[in-house]
CHARMM internal coordinates of N, CA and C (Angstrom, degrees):
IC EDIT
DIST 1 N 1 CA 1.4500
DIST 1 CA 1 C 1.5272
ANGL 1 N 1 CA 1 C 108.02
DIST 1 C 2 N 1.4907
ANGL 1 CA 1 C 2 N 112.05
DIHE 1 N 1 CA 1 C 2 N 131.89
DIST 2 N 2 CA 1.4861
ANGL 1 C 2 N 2 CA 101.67
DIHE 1 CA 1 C 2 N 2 CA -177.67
DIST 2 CA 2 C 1.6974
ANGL 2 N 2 CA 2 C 104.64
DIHE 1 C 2 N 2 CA 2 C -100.48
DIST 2 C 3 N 1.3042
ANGL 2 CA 2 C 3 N 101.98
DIHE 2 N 2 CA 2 C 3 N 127.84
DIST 3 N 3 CA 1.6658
ANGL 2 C 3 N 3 CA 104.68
DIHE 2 CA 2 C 3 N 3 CA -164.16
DIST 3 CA 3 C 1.5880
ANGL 3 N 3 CA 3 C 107.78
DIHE 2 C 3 N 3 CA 3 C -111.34
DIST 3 C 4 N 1.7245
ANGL 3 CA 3 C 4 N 113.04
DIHE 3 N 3 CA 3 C 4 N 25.04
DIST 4 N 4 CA 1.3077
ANGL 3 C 4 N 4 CA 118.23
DIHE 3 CA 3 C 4 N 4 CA 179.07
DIST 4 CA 4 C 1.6279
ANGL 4 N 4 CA 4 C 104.21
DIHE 3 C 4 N 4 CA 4 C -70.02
DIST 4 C 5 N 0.8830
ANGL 4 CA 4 C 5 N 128.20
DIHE 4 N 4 CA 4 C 5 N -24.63
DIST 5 N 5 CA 1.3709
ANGL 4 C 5 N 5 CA 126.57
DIHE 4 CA 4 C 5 N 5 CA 178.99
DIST 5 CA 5 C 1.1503
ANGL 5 N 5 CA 5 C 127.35
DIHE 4 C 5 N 5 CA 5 C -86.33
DIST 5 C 6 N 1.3221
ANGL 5 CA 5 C 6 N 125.23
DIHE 5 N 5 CA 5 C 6 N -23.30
DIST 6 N 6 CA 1.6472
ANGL 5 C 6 N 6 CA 144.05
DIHE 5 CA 5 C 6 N 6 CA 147.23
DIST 6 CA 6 C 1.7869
ANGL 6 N 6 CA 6 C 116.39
DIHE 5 C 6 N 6 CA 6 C -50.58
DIST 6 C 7 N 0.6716
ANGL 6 CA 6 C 7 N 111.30
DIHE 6 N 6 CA 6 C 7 N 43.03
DIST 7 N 7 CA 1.6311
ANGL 6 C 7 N 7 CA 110.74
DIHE 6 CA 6 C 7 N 7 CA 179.27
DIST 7 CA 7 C 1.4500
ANGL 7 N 7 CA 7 C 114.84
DIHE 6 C 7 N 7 CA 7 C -84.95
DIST 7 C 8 N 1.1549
ANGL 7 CA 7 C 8 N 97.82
DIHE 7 N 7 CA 7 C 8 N -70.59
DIST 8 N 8 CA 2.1415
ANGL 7 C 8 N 8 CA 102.30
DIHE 7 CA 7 C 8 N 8 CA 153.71
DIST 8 CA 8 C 1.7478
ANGL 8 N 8 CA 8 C 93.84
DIHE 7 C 8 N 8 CA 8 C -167.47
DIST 8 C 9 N 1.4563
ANGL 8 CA 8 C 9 N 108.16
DIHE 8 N 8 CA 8 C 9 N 145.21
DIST 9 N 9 CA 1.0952
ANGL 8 C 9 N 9 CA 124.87
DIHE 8 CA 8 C 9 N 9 CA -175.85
DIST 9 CA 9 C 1.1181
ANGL 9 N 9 CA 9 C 114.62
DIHE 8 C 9 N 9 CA 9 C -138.27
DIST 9 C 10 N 1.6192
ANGL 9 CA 9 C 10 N 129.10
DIHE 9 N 9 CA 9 C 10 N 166.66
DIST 10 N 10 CA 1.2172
ANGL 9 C 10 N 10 CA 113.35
DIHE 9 CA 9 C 10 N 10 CA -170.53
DIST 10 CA 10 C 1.5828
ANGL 10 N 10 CA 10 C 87.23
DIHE 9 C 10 N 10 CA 10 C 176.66
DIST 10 C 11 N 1.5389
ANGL 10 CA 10 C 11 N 120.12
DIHE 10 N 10 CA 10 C 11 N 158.90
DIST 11 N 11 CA 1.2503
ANGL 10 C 11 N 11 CA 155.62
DIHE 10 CA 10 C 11 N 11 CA 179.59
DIST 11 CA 11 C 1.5042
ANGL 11 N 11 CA 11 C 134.79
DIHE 10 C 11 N 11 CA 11 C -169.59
DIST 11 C 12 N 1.2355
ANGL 11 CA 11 C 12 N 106.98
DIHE 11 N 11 CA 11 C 12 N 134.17
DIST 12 N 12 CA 1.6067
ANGL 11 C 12 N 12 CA 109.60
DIHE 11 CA 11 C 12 N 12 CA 177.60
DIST 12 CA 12 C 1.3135
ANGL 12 N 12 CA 12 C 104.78
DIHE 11 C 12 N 12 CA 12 C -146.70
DIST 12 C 13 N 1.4325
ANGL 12 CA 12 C 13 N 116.62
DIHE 12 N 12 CA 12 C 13 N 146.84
DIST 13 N 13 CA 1.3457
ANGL 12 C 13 N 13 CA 141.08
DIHE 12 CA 12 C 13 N 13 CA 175.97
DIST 13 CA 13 C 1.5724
ANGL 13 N 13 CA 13 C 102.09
DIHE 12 C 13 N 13 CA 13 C -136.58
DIST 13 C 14 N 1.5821
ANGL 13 CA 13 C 14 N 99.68
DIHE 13 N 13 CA 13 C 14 N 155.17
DIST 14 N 14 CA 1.4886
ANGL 13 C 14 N 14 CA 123.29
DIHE 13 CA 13 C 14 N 14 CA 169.90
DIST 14 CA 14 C 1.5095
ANGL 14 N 14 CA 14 C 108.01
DIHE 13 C 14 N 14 CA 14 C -108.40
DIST 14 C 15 N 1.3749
ANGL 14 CA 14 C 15 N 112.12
DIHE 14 N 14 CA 14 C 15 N 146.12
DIST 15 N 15 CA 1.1837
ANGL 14 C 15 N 15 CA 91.45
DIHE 14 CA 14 C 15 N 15 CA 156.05
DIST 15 CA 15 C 1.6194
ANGL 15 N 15 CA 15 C 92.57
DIHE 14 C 15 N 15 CA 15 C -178.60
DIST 15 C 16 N 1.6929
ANGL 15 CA 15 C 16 N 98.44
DIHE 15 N 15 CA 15 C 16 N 148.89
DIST 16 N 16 CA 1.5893
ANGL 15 C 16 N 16 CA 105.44
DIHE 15 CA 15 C 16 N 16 CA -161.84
DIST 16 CA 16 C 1.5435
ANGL 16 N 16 CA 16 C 135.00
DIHE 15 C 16 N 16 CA 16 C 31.22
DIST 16 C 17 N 1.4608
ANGL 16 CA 16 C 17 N 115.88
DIHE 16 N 16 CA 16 C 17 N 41.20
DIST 17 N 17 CA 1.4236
ANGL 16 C 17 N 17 CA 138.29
DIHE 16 CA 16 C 17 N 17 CA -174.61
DIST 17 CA 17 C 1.8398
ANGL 17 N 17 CA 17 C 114.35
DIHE 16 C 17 N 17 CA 17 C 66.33
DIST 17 C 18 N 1.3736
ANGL 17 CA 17 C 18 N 101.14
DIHE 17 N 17 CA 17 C 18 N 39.45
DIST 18 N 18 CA 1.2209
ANGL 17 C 18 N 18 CA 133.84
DIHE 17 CA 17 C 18 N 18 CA 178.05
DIST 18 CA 18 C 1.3294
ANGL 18 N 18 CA 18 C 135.07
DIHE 17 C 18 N 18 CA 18 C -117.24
DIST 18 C 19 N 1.1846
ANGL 18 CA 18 C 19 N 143.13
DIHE 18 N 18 CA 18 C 19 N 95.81
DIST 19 N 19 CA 1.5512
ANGL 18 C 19 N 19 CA 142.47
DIHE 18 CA 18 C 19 N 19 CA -153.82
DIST 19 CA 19 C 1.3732
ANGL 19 N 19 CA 19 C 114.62
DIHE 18 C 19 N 19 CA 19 C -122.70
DIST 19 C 20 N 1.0844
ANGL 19 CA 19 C 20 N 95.99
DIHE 19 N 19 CA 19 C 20 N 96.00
DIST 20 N 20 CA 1.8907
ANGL 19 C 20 N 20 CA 100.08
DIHE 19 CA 19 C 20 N 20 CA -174.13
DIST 20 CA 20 C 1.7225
ANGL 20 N 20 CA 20 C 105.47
DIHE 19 C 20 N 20 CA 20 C -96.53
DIST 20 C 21 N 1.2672
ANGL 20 CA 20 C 21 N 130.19
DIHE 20 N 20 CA 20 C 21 N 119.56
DIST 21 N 21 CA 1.6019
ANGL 20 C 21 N 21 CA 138.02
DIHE 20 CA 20 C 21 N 21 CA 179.98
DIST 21 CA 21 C 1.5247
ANGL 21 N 21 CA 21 C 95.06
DIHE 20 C 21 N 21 CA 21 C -108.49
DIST 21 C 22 N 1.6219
ANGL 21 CA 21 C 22 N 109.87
DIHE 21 N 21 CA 21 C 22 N 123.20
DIST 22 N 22 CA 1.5438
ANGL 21 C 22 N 22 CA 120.34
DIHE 21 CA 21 C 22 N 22 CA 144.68
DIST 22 CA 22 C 1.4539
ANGL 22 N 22 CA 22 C 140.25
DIHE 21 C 22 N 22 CA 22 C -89.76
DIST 22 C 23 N 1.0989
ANGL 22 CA 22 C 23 N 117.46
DIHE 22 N 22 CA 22 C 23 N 103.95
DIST 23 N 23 CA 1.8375
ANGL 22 C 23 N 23 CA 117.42
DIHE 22 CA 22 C 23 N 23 CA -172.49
DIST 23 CA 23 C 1.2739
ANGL 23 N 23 CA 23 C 110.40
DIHE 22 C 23 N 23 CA 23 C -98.28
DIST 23 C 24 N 1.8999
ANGL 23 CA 23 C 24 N 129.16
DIHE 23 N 23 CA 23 C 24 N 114.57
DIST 24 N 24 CA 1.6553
ANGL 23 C 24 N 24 CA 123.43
DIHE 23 CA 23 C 24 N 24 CA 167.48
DIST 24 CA 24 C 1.6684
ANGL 24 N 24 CA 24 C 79.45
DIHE 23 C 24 N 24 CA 24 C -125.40
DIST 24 C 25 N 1.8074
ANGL 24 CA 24 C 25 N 100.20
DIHE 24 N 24 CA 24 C 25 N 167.29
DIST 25 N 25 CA 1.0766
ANGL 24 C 25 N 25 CA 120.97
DIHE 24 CA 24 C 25 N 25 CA 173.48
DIST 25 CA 25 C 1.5450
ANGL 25 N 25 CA 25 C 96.59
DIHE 24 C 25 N 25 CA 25 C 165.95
DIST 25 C 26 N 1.8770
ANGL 25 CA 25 C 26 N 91.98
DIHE 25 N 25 CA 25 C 26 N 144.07
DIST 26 N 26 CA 1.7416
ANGL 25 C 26 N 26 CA 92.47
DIHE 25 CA 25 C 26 N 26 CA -147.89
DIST 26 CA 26 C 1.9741
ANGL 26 N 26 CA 26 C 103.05
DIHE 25 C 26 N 26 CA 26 C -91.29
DIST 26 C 27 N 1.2416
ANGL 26 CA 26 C 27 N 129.08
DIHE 26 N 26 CA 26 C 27 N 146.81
DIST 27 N 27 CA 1.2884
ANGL 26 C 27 N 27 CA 127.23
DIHE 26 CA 26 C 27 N 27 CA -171.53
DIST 27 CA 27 C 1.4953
ANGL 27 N 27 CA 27 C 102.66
DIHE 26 C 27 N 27 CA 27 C -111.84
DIST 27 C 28 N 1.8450
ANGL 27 CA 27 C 28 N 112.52
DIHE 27 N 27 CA 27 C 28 N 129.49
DIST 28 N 28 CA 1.5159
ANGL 27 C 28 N 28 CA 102.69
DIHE 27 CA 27 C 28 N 28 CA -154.63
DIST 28 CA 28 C 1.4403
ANGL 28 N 28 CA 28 C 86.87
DIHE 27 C 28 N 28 CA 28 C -92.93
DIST 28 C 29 N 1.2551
ANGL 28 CA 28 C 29 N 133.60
DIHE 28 N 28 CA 28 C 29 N -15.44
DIST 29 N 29 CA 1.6911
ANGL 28 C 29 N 29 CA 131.29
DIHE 28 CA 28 C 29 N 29 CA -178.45
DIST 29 CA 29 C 1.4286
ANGL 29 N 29 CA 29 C 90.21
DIHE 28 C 29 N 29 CA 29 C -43.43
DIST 29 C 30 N 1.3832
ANGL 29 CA 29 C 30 N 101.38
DIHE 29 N 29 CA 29 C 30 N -63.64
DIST 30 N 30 CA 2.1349
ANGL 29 C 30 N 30 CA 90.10
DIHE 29 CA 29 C 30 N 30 CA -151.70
DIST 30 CA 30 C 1.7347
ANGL 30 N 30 CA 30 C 100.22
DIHE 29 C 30 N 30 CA 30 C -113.14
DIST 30 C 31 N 0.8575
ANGL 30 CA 30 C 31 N 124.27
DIHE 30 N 30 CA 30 C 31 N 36.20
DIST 31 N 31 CA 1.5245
ANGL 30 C 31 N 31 CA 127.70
DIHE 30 CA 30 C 31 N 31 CA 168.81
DIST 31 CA 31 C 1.4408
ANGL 31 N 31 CA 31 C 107.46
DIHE 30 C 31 N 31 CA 31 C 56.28
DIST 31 C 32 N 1.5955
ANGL 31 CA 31 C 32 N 112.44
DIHE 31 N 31 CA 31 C 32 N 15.55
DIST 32 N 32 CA 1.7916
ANGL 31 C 32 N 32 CA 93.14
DIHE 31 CA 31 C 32 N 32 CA -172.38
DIST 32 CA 32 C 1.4957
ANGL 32 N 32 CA 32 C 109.01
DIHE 31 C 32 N 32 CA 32 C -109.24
DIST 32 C 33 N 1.2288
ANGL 32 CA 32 C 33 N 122.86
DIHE 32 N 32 CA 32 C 33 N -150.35
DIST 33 N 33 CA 1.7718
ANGL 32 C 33 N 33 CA 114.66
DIHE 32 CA 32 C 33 N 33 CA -159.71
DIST 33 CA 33 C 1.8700
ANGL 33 N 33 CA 33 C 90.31
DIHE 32 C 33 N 33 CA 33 C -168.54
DIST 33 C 34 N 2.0006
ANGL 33 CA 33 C 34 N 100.93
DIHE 33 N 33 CA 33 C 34 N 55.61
DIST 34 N 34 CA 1.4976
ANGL 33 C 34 N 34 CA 88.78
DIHE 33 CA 33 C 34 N 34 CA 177.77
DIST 34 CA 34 C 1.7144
ANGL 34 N 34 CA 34 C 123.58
DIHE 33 C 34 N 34 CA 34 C -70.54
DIST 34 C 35 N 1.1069
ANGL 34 CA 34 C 35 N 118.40
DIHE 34 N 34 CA 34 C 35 N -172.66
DIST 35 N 35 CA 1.5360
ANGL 34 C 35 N 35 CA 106.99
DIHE 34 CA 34 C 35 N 35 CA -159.44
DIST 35 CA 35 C 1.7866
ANGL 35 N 35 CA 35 C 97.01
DIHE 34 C 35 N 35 CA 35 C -145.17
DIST 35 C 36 N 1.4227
ANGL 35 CA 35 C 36 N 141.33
DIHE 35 N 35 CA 35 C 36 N 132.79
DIST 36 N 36 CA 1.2990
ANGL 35 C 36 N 36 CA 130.99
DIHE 35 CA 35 C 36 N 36 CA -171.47
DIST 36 CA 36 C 1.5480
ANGL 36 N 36 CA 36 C 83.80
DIHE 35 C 36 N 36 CA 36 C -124.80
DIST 36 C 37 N 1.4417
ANGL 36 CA 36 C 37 N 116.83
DIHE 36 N 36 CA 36 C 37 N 144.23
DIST 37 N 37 CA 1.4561
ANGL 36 C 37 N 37 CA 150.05
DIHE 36 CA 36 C 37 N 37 CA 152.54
DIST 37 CA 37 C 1.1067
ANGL 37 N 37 CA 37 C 128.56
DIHE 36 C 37 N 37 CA 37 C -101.65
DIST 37 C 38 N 1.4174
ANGL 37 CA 37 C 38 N 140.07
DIHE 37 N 37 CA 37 C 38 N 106.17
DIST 38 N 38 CA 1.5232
ANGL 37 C 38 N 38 CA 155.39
DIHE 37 CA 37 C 38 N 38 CA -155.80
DIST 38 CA 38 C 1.6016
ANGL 38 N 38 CA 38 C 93.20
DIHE 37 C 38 N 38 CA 38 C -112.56
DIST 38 C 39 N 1.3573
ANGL 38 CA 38 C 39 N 115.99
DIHE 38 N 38 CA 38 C 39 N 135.87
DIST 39 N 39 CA 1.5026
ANGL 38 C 39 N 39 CA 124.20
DIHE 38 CA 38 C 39 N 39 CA 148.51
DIST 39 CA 39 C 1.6188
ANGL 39 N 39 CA 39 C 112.33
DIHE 38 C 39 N 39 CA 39 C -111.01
DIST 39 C 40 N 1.4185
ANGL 39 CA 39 C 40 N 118.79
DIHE 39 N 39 CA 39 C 40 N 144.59
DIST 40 N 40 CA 1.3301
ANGL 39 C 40 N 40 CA 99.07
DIHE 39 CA 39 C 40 N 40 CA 157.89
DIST 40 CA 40 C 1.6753
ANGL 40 N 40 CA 40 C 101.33
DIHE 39 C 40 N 40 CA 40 C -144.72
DIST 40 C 41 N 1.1616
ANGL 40 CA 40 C 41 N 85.20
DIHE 40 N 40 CA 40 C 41 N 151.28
DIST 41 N 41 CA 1.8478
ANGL 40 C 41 N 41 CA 97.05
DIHE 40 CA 40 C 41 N 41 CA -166.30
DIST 41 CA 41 C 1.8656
ANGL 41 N 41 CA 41 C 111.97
DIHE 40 C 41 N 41 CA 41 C -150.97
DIST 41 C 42 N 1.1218
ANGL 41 CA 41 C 42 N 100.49
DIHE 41 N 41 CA 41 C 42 N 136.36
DIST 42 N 42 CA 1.5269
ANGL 41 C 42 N 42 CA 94.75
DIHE 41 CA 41 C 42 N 42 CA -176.80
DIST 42 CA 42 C 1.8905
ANGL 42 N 42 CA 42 C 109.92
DIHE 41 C 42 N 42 CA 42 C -126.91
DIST 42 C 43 N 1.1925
ANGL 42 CA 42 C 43 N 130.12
DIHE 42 N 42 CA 42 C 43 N -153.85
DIST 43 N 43 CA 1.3431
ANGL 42 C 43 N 43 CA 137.41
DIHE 42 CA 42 C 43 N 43 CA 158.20
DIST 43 CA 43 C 1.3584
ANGL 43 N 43 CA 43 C 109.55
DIHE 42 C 43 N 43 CA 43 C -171.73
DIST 43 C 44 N 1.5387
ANGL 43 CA 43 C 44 N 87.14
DIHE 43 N 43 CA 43 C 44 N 152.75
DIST 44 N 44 CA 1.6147
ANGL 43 C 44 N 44 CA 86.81
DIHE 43 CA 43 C 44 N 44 CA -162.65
DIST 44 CA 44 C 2.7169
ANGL 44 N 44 CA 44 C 85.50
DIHE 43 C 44 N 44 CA 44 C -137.44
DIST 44 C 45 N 1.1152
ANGL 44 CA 44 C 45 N 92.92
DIHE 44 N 44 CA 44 C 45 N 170.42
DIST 45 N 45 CA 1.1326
ANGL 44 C 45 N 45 CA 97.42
DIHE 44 CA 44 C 45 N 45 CA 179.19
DIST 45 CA 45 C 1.8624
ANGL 45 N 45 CA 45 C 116.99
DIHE 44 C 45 N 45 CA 45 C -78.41
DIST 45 C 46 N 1.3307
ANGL 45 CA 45 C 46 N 118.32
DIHE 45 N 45 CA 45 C 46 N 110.91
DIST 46 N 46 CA 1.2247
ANGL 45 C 46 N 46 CA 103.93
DIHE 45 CA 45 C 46 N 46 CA -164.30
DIST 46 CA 46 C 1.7908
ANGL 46 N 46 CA 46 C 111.69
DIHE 45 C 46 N 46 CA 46 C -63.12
DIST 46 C 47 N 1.7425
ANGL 46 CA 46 C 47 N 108.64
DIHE 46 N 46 CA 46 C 47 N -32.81
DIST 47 N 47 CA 0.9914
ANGL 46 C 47 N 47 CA 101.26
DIHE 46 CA 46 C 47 N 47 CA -162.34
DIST 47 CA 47 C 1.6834
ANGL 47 N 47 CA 47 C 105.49
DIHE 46 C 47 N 47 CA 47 C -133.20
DIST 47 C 48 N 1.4547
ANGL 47 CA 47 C 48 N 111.09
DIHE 47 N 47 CA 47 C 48 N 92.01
DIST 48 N 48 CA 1.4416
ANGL 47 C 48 N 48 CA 99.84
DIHE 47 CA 47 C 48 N 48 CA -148.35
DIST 48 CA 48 C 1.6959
ANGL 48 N 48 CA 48 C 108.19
DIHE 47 C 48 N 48 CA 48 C -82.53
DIST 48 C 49 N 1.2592
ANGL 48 CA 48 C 49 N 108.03
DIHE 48 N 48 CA 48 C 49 N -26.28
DIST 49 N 49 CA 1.8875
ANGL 48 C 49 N 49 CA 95.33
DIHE 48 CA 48 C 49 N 49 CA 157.53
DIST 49 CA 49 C 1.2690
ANGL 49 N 49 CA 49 C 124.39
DIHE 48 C 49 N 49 CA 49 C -14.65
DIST 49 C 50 N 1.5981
ANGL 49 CA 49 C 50 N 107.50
DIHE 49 N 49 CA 49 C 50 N -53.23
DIST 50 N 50 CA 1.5886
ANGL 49 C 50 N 50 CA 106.15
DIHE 49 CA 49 C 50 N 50 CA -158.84
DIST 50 CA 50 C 1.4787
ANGL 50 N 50 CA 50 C 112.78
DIHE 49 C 50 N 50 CA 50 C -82.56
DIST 50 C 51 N 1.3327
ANGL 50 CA 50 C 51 N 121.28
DIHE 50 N 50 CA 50 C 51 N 12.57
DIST 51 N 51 CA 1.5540
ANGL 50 C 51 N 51 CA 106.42
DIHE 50 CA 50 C 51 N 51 CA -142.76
DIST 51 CA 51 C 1.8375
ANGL 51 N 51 CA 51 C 87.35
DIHE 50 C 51 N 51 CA 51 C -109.37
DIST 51 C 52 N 1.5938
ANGL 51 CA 51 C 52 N 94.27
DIHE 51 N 51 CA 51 C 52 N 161.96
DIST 52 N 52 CA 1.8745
ANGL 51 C 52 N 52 CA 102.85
DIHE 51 CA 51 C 52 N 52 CA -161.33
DIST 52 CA 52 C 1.5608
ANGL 52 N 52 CA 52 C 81.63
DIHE 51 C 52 N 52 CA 52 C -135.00
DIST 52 C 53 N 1.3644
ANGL 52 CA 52 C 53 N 93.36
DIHE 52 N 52 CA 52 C 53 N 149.44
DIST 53 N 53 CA 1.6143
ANGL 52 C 53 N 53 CA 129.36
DIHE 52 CA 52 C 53 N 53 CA 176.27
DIST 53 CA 53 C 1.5720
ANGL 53 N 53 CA 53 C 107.69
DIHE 52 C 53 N 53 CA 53 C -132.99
DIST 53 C 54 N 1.8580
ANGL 53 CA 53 C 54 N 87.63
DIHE 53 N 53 CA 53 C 54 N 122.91
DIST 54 N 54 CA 1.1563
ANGL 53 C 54 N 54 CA 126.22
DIHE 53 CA 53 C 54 N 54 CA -149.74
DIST 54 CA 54 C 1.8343
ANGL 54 N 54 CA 54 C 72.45
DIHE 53 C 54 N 54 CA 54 C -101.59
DIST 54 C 55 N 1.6037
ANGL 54 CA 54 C 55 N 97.95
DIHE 54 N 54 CA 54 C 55 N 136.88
DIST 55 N 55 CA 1.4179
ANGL 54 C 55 N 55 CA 129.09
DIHE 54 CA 54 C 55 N 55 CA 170.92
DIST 55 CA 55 C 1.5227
ANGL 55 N 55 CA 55 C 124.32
DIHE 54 C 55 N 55 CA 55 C -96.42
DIST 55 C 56 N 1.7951
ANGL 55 CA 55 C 56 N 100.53
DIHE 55 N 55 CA 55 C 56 N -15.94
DIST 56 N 56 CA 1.6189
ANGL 55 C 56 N 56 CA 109.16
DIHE 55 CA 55 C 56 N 56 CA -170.43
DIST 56 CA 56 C 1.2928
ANGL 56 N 56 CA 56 C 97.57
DIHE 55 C 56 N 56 CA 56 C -94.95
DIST 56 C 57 N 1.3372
ANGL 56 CA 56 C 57 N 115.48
DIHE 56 N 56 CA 56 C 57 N 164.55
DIST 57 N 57 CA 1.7683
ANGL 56 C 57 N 57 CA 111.43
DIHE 56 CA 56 C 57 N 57 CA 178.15
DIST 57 CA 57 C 2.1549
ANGL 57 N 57 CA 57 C 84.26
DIHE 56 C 57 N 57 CA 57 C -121.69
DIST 57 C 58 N 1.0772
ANGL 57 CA 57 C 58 N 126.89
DIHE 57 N 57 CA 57 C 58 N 154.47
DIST 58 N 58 CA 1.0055
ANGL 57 C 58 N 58 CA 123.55
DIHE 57 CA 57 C 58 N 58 CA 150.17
DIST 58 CA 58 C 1.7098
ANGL 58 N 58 CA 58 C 118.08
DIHE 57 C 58 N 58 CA 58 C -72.31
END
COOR INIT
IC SEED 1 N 1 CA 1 C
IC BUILD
């Protein structure tokens, strides 16, 4: 396996209030080239006029 290209890598894009990050980078202990994927995503109230507060607790 040629692992010259595994050195550390990485990417991120946005998209539609969506942020996905890619992390590889190669580990010489065990010959492999694992890779981590991050999402991050939130919500927020589009229209906060409308919104009601509930007095009951279940």
């Amino acid at each position: 396996m040629d692992v010259t290209e595994f050195g550390a890598w990485g990417s991120r894009q946005s998209m539609d209030g969506i942020s996905m990050r890619l992390a590889r980078q190669y580990v010489i202990a065990d010959d492999s080239v694992p890779a981590r994927f991050d999402i991050l995503y939130g919500f927020a109230g589009l229209y906060p006029e409308l919104a009601v507060r509930n007095r009951f607790s279940l």
